[in-house]
Jmol script that loads the backbone (N, CA, C; Angstrom):
load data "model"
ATOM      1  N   UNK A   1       0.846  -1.185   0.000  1.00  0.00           N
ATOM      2  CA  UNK A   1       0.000   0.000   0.000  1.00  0.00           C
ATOM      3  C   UNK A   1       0.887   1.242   0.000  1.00  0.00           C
ATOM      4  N   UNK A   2       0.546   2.023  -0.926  1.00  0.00           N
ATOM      5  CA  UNK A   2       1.323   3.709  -0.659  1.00  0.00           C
ATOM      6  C   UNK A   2       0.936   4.477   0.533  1.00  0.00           C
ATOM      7  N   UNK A   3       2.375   5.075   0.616  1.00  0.00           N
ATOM      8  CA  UNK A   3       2.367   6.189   1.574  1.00  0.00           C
ATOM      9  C   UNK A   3       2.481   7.141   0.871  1.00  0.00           C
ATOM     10  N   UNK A   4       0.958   7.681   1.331  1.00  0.00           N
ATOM     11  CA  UNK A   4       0.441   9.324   0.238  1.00  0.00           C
ATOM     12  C   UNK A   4       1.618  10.779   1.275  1.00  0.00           C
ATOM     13  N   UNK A   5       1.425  11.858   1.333  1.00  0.00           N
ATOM     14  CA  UNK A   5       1.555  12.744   1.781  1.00  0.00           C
ATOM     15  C   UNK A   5       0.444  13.593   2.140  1.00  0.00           C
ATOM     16  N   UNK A   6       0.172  13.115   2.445  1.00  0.00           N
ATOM     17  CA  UNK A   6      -1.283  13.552   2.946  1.00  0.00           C
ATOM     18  C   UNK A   6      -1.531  13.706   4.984  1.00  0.00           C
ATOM     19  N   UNK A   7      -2.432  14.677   5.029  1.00  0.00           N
ATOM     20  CA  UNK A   7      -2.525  14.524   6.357  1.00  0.00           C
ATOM     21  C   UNK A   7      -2.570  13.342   7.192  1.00  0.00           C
ATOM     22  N   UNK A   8      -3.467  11.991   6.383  1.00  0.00           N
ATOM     23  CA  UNK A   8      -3.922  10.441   6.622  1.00  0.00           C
ATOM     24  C   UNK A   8      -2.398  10.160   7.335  1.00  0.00           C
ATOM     25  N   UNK A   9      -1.432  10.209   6.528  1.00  0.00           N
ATOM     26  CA  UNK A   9      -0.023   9.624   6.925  1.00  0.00           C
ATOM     27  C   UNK A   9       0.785  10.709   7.970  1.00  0.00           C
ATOM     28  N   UNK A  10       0.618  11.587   7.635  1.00  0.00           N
ATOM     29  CA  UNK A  10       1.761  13.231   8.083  1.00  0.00           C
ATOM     30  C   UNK A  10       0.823  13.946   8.861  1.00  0.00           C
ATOM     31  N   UNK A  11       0.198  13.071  10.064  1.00  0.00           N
ATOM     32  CA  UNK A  11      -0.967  14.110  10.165  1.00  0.00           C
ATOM     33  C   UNK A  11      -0.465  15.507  11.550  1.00  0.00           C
ATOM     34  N   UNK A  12       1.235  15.630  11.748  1.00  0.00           N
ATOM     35  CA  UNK A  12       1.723  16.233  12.214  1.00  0.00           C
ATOM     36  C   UNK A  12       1.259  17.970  11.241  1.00  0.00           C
ATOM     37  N   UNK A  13       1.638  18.812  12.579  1.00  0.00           N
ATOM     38  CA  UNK A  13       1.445  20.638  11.978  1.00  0.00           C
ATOM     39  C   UNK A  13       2.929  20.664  11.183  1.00  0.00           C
ATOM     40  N   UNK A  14       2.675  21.672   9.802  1.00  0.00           N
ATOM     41  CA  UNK A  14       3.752  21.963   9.491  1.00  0.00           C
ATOM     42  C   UNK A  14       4.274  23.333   9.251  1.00  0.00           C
ATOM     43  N   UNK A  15       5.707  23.417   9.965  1.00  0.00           N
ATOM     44  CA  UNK A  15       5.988  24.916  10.362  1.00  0.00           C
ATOM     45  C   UNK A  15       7.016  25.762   9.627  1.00  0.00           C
ATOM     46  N   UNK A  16       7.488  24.750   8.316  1.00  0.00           N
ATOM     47  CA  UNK A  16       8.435  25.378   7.810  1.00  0.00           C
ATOM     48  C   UNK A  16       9.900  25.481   8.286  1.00  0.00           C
ATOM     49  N   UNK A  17       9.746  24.752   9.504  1.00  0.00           N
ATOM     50  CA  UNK A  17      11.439  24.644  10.139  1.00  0.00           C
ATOM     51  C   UNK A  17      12.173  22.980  10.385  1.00  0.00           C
ATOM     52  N   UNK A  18      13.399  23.232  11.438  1.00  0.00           N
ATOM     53  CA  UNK A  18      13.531  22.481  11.560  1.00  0.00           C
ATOM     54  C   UNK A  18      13.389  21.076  12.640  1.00  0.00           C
ATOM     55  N   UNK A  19      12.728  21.406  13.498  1.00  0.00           N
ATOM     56  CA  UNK A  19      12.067  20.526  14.281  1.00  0.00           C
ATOM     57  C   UNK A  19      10.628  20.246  13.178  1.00  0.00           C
ATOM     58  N   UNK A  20      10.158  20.655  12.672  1.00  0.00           N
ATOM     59  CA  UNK A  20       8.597  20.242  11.921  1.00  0.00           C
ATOM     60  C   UNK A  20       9.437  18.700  10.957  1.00  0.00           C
ATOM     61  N   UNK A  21      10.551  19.321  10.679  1.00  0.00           N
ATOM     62  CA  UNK A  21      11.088  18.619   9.362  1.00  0.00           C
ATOM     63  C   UNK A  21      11.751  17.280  10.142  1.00  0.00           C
ATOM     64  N   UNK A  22      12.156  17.097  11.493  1.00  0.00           N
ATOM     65  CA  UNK A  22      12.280  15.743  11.977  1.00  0.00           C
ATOM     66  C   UNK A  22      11.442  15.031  12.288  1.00  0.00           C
ATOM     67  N   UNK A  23       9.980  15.966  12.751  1.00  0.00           N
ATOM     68  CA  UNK A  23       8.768  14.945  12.642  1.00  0.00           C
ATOM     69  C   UNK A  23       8.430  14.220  11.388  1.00  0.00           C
ATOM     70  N   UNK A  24       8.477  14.732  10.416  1.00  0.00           N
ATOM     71  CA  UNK A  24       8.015  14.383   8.737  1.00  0.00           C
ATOM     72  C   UNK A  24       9.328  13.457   8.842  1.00  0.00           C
ATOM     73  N   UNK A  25      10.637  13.772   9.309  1.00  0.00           N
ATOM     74  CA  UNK A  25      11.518  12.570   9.043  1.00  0.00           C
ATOM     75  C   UNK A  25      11.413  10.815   9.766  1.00  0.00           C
ATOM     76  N   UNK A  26      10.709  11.437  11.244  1.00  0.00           N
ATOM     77  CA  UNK A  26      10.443   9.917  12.090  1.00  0.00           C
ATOM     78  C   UNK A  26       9.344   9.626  11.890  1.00  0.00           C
ATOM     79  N   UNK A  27       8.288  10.197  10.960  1.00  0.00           N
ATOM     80  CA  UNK A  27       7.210   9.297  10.139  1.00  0.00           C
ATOM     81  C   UNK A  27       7.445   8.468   9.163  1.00  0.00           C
ATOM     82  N   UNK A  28       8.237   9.628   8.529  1.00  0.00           N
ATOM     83  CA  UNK A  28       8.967   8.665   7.228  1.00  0.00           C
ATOM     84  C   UNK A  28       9.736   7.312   7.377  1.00  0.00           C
ATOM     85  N   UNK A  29      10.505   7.417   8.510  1.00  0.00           N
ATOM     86  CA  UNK A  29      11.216   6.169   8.751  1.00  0.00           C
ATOM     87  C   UNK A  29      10.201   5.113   9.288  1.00  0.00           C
ATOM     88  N   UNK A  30       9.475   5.730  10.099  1.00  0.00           N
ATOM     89  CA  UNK A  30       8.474   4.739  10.401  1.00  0.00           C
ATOM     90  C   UNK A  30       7.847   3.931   9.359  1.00  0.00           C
ATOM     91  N   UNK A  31       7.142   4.843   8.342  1.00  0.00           N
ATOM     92  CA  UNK A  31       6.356   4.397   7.533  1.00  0.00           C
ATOM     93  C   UNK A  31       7.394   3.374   6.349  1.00  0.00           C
ATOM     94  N   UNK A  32       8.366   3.668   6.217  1.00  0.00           N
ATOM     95  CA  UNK A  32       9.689   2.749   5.528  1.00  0.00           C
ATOM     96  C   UNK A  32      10.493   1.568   6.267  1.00  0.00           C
ATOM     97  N   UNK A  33       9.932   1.727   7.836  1.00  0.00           N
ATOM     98  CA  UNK A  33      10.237   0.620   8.587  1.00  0.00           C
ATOM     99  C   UNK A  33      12.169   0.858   8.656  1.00  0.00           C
ATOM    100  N   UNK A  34      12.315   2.150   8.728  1.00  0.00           N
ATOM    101  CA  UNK A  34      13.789   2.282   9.215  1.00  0.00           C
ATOM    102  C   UNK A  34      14.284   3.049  10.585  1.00  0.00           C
ATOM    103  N   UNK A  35      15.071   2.382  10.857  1.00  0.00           N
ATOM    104  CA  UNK A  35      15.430   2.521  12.129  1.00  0.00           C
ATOM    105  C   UNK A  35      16.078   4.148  12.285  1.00  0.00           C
ATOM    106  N   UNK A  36      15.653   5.015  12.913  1.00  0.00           N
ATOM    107  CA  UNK A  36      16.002   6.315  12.819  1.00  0.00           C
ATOM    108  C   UNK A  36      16.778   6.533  13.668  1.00  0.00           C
ATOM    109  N   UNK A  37      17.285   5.645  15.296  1.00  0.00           N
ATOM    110  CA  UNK A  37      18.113   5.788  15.743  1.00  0.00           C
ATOM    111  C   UNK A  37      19.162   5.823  15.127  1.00  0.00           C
ATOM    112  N   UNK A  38      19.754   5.210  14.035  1.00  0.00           N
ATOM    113  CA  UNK A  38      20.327   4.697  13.267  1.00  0.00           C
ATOM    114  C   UNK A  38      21.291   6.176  12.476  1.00  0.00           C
ATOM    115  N   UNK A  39      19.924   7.096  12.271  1.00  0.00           N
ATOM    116  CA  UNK A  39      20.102   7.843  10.908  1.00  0.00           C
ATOM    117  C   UNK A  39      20.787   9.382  11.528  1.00  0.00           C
ATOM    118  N   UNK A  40      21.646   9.528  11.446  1.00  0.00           N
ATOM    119  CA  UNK A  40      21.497  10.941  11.217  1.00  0.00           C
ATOM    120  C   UNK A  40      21.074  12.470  10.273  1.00  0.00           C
ATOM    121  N   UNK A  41      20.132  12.739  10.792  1.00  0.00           N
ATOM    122  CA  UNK A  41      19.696  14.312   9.381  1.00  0.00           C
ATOM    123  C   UNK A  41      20.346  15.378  10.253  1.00  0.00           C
ATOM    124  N   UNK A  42      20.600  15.824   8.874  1.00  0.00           N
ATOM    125  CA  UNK A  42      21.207  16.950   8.929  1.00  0.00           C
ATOM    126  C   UNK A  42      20.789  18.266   7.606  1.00  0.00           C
ATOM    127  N   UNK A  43      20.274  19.146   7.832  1.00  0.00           N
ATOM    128  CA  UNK A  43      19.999  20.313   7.057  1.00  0.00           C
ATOM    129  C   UNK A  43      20.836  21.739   6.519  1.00  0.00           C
ATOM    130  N   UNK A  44      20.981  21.075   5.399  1.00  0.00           N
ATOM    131  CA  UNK A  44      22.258  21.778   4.514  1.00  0.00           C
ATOM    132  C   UNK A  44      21.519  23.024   4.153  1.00  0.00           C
ATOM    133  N   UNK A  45      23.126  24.448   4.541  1.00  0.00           N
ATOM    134  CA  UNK A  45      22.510  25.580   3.398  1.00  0.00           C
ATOM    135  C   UNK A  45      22.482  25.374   2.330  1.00  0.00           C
ATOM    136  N   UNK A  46      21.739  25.895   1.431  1.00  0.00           N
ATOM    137  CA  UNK A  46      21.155  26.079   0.492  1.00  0.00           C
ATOM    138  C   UNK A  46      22.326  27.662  -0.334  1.00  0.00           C
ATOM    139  N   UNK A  47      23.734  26.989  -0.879  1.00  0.00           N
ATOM    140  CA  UNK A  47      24.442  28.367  -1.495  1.00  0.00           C
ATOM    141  C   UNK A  47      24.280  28.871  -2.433  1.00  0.00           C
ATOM    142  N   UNK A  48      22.586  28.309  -3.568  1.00  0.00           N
ATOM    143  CA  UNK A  48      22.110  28.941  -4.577  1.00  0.00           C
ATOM    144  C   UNK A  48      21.573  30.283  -3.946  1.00  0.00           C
ATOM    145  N   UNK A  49      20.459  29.970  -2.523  1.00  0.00           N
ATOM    146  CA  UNK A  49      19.721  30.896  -2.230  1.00  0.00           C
ATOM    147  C   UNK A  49      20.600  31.989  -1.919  1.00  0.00           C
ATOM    148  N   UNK A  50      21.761  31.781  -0.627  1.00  0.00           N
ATOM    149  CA  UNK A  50      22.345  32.919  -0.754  1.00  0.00           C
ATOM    150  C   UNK A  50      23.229  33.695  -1.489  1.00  0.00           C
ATOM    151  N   UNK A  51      23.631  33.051  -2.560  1.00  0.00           N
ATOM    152  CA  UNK A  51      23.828  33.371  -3.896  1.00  0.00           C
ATOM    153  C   UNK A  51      22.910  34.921  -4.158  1.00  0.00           C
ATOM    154  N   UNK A  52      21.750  34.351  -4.788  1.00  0.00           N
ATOM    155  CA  UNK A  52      20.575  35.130  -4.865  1.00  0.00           C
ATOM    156  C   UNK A  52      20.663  36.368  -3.927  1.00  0.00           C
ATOM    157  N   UNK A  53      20.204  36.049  -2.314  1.00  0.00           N
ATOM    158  CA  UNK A  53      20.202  37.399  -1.615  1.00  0.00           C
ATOM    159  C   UNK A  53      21.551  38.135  -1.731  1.00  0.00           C
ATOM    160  N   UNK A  54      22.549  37.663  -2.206  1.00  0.00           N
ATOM    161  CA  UNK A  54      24.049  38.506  -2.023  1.00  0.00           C
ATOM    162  C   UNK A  54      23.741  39.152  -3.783  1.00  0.00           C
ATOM    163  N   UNK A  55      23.314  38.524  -4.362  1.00  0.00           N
ATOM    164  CA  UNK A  55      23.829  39.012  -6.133  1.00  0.00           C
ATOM    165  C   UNK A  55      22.344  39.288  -6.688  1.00  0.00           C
ATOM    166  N   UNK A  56      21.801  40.315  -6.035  1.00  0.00           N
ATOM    167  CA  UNK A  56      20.467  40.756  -6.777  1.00  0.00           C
ATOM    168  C   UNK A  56      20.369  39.851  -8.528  1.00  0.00           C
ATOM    169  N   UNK A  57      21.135  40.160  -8.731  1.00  0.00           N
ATOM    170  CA  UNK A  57      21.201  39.971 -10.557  1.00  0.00           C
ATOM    171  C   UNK A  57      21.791  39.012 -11.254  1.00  0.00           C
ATOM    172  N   UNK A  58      22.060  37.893 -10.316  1.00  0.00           N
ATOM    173  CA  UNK A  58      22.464  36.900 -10.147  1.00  0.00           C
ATOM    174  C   UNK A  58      21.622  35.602 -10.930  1.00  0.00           C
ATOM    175  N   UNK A  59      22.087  34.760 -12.017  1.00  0.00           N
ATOM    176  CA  UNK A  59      21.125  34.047 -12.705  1.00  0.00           C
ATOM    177  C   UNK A  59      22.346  32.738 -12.601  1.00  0.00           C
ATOM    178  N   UNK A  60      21.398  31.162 -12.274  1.00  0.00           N
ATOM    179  CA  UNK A  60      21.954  30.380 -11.889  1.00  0.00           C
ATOM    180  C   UNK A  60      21.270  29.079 -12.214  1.00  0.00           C
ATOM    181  N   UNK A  61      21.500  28.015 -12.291  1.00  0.00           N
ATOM    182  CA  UNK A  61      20.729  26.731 -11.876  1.00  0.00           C
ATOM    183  C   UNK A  61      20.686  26.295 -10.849  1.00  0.00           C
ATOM    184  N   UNK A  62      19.684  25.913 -10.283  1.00  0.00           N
ATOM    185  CA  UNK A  62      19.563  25.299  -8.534  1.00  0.00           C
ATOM    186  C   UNK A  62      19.621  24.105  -8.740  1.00  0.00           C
ATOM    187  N   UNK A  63      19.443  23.234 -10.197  1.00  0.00           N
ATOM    188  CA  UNK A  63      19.927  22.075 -10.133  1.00  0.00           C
ATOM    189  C   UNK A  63      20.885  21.246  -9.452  1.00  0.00           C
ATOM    190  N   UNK A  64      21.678  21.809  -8.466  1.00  0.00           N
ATOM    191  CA  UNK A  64      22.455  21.363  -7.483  1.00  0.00           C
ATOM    192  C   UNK A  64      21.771  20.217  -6.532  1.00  0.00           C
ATOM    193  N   UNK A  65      21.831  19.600  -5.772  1.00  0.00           N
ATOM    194  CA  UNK A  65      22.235  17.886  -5.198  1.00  0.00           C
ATOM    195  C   UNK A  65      21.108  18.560  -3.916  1.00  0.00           C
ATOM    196  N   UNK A  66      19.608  17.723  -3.889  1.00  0.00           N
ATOM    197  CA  UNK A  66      18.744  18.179  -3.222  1.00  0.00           C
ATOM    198  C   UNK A  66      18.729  17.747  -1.764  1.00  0.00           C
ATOM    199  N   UNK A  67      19.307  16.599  -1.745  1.00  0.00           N
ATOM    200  CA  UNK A  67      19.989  15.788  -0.456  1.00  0.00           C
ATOM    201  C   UNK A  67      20.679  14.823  -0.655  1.00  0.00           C
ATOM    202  N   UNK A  68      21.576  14.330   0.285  1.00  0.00           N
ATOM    203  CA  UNK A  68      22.579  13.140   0.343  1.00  0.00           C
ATOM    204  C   UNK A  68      22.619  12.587   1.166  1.00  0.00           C
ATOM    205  N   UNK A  69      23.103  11.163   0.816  1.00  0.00           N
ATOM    206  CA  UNK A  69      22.957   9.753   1.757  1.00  0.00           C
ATOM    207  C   UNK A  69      24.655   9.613   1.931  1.00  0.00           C
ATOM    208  N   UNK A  70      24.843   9.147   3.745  1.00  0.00           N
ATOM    209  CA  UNK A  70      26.209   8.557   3.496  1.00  0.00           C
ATOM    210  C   UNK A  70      26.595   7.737   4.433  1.00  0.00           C
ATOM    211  N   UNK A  71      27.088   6.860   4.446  1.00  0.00           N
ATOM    212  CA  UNK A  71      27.618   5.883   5.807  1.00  0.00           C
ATOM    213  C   UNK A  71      28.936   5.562   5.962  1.00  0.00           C
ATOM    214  N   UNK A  72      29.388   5.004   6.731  1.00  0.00           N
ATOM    215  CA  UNK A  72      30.595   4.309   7.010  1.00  0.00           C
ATOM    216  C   UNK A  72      30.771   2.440   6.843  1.00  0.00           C
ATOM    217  N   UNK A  73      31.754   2.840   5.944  1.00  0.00           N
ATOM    218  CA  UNK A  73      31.638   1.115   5.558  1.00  0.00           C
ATOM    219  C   UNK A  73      32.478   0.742   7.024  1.00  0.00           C
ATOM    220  N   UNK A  74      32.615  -1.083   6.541  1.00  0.00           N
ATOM    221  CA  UNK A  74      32.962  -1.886   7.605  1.00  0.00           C
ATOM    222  C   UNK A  74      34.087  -1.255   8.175  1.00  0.00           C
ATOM    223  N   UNK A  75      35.302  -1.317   7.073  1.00  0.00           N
ATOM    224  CA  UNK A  75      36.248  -0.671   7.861  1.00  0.00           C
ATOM    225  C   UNK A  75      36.991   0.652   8.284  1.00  0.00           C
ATOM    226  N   UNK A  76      35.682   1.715   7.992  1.00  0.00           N
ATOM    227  CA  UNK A  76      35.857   2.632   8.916  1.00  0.00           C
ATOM    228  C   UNK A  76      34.977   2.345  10.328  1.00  0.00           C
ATOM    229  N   UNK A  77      34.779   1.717  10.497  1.00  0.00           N
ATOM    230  CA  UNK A  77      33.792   1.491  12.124  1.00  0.00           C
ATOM    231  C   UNK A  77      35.037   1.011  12.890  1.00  0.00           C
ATOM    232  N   UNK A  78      34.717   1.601  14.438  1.00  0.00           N
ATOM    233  CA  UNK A  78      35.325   1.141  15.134  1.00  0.00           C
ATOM    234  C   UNK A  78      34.984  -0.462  15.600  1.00  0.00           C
ATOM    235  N   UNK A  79      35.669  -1.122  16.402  1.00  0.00           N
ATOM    236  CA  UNK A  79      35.351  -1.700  16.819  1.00  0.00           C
ATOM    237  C   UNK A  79      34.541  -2.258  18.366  1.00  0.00           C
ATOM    238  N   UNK A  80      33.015  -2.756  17.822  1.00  0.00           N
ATOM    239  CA  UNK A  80      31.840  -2.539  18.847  1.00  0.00           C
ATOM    240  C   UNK A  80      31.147  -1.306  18.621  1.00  0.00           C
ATOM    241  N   UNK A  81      31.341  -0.577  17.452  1.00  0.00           N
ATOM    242  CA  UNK A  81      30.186   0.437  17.025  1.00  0.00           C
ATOM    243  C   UNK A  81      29.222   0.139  16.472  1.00  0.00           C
ATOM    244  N   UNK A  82      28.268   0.515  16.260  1.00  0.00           N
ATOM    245  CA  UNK A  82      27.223   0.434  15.147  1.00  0.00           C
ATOM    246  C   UNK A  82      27.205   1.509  14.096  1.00  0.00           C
ATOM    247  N   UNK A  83      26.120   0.950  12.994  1.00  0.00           N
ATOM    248  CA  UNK A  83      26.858   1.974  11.942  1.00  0.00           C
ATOM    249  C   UNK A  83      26.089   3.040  11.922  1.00  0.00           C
ATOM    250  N   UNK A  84      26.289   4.145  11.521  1.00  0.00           N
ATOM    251  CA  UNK A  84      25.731   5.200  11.569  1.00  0.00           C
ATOM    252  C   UNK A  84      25.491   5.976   9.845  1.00  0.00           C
ATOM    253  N   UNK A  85      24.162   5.890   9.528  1.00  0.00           N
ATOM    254  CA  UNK A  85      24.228   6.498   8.153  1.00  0.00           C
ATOM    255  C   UNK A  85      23.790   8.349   8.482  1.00  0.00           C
ATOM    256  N   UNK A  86      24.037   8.770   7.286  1.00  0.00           N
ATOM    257  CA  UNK A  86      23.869  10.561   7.666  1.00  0.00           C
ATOM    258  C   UNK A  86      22.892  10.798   6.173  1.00  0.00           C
ATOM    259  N   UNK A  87      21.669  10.850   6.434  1.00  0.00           N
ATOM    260  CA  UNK A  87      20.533  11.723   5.365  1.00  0.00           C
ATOM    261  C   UNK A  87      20.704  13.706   5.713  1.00  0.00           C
ATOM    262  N   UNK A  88      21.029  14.198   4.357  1.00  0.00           N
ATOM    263  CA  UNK A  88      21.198  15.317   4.427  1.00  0.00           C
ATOM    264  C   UNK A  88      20.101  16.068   3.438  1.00  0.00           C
ATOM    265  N   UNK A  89      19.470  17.669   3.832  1.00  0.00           N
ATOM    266  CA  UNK A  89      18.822  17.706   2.540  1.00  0.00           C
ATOM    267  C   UNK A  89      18.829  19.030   3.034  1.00  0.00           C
ATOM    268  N   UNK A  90      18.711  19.706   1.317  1.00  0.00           N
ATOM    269  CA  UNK A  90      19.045  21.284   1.312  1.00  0.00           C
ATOM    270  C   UNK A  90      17.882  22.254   2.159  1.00  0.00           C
ATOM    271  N   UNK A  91      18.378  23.239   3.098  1.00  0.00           N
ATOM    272  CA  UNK A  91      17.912  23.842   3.311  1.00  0.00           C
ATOM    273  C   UNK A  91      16.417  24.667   3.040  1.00  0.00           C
ATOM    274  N   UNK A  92      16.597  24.893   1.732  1.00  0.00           N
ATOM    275  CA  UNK A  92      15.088  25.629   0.580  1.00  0.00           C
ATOM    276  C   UNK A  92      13.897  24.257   0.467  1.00  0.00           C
ATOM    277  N   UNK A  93      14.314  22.943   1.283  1.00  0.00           N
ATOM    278  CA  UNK A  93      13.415  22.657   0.823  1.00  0.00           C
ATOM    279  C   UNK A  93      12.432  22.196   1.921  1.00  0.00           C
ATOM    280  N   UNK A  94      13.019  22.844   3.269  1.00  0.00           N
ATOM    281  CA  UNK A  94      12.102  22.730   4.216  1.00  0.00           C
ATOM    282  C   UNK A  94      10.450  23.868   4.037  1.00  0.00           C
ATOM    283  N   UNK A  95      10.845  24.755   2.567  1.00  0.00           N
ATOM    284  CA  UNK A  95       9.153  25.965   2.316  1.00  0.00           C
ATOM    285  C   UNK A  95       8.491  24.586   1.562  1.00  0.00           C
ATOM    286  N   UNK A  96       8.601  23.829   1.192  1.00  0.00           N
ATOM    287  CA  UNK A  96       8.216  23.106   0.279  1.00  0.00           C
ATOM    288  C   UNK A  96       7.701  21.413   0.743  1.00  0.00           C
ATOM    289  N   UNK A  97       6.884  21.054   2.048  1.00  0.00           N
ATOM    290  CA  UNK A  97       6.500  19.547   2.475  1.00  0.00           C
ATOM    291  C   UNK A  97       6.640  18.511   1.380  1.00  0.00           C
ATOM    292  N   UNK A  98       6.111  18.962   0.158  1.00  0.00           N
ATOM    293  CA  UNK A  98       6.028  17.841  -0.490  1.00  0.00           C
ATOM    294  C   UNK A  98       7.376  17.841  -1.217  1.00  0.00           C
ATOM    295  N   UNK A  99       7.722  18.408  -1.257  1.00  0.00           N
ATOM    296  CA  UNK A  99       9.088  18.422  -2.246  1.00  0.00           C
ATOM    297  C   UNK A  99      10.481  17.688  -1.045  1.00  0.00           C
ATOM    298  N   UNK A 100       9.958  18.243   0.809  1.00  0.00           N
ATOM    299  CA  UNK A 100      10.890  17.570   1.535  1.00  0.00           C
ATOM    300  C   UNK A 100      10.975  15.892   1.623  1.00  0.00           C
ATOM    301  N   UNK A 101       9.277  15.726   2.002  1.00  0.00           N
ATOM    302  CA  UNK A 101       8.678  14.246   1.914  1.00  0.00           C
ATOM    303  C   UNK A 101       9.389  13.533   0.720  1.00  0.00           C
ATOM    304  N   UNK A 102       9.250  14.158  -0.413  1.00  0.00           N
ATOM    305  CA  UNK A 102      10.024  13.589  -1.446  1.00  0.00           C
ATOM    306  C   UNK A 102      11.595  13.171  -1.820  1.00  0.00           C
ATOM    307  N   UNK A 103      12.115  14.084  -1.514  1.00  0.00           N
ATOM    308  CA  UNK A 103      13.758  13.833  -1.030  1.00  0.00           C
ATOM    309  C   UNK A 103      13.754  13.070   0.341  1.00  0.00           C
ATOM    310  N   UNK A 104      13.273  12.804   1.423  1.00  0.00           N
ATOM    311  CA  UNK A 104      13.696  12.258   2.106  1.00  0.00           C
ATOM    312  C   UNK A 104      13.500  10.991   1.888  1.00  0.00           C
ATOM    313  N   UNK A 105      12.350  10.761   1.031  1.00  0.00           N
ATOM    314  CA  UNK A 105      11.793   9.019   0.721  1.00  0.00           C
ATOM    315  C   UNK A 105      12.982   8.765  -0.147  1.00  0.00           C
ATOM    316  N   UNK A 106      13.498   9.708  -0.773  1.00  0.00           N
ATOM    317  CA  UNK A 106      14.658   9.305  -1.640  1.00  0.00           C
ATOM    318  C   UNK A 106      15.824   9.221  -1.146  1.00  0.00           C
ATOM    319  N   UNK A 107      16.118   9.700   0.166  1.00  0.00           N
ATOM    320  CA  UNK A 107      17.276   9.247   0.870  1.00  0.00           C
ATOM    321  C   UNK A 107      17.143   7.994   1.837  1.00  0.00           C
ATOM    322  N   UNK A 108      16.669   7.913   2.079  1.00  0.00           N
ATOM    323  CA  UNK A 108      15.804   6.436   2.759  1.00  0.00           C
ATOM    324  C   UNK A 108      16.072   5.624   2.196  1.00  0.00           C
ATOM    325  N   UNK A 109      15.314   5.653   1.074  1.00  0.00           N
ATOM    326  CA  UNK A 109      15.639   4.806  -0.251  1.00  0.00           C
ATOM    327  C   UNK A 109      17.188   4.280  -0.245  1.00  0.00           C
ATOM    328  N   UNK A 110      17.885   5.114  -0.271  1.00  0.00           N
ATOM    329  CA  UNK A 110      19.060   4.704   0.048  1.00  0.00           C
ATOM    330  C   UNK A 110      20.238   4.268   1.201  1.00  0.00           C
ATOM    331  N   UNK A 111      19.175   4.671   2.320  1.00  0.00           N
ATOM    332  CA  UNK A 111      19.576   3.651   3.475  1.00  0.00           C
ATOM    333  C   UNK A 111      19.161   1.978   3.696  1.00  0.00           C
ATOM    334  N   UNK A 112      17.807   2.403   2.617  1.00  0.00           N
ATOM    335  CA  UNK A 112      17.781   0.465   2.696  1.00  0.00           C
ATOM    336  C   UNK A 112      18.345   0.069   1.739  1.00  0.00           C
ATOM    337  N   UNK A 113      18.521   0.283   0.905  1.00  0.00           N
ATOM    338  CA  UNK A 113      19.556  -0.438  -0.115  1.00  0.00           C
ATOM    339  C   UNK A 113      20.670  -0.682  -0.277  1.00  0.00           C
ATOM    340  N   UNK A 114      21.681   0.415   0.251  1.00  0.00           N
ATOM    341  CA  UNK A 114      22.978   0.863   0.539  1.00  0.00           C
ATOM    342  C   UNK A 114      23.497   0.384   1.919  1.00  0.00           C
ATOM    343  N   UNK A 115      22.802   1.210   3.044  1.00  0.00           N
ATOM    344  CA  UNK A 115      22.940   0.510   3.867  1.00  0.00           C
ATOM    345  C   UNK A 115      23.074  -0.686   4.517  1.00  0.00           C
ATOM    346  N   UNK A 116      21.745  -1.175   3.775  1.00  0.00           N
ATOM    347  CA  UNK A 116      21.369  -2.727   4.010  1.00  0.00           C
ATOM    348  C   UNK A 116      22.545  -3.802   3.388  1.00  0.00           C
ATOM    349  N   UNK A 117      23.557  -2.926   2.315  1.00  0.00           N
ATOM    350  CA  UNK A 117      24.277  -4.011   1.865  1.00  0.00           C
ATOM    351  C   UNK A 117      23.860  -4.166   0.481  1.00  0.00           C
ATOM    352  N   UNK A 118      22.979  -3.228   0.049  1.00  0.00           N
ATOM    353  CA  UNK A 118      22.475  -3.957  -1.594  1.00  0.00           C
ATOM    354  C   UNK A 118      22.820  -3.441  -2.445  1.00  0.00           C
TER     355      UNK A 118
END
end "model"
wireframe off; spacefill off
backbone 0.3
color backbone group
């Protein structure tokens, strides 16, 4: 069955920051059945936007990298650690729920696959 974005699933308030954006993240893991102790997020500036506010006249592509997945293989872990993956996602896209929901299912995405070993 899909997980819509919809209040049904996300039925948390949304505030445009960054505590709103870890609730939408420990649903998400929930609803993907991933372990969020696990995960670290982290919320990247966004150096198109301030691009923009510094260079009035400033013309660019934001096509730049909307979030990133990363872990530590076997042998960077210490020994008796567990592993720790890091979901990152740009700043600009905490104005935007559905566009965050969306990158984060896509970094997820890559904690079970990657992570998992696949």
């Amino acid at each position: 069955m899909p997980i819509l974005p919809t209040p049904e699933y996300f039925p948390d308030p949304y505030h445009k920051d960054r505590p709103s954006a870890e609730l939408l993240f420990r649903r998400l893991c929930k609803h993907m059945h991933v372990d969020r102790k696990q995960i670290e997020l982290e919320i990247f500036a966004d150096e198109t936007e301030e691009l923009r506010s510094i260079l009035p006249y400033w013309q660019g592509n934001s096509a730049g990298c909307a979030g990133f997945y990363d872990h530590k293989v076997e042998g960077e872990l210490e020994a008796g650690s567990e592993q720790r993956m890091l979901v990152a996602i740009r700043s600009t896209y905490l104005a935007d729920p559905l566009l965050l929901i969306a990158t984060m299912a896509h970094e997820l995405g890559h904690v079970i696959l990657l992570g998992g070993g696949q």
